[in-house]
C-alpha positions, 0 to 999 in steps of 0.5 A: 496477396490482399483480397478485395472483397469488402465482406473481409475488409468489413470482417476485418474492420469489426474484429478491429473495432471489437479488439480495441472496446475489450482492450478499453473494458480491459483498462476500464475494469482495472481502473475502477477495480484500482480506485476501489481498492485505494478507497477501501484502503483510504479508511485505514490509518497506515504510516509510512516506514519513517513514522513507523522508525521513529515510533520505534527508535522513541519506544526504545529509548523510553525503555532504555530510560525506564531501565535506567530509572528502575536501577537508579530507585533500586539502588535509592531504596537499598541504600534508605533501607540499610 
């Protein structure tokens, strides 16, 4: 049953009305809240996982490497000091 006082239809119309801005304040205030946040975040020097990998696997390798040179200066050094 729909009634047809124009006070509800106008009722109607403004909680629709008031619905939608608080929606838009909603989108608007998580939008800018975002873009903050990336600016905030953009000063910061962050790498991505495959730099972060790479850096890594080169660091071991040049420990692995320094290893193999400390045996190698250790066995020069026993073998000028026998």
């Amino acid at each position: 049953m729909q009634s047809d006082n124009p006070l509800f239809a106008d009722l109607a119309k403004l909680m629709n009305s008031a619905a939608g801005t608080f929606a838009g304040m909603g989108r608007e205030a998580r939008d800018s809240a975002r873009e903050r946040f990336k600016e905030a975040l953009g000063g910061l020097d962050f790498v991505s996982r495959e730099e972060f990998d790479a850096v890594r696997d080169m660091a071991a390798k040049a420990r692995e490497e320094a290893e193999d040179l400390k045996a190698r200066l250790a066995a020069i050094e026993a073998k000028l000091g026998s």
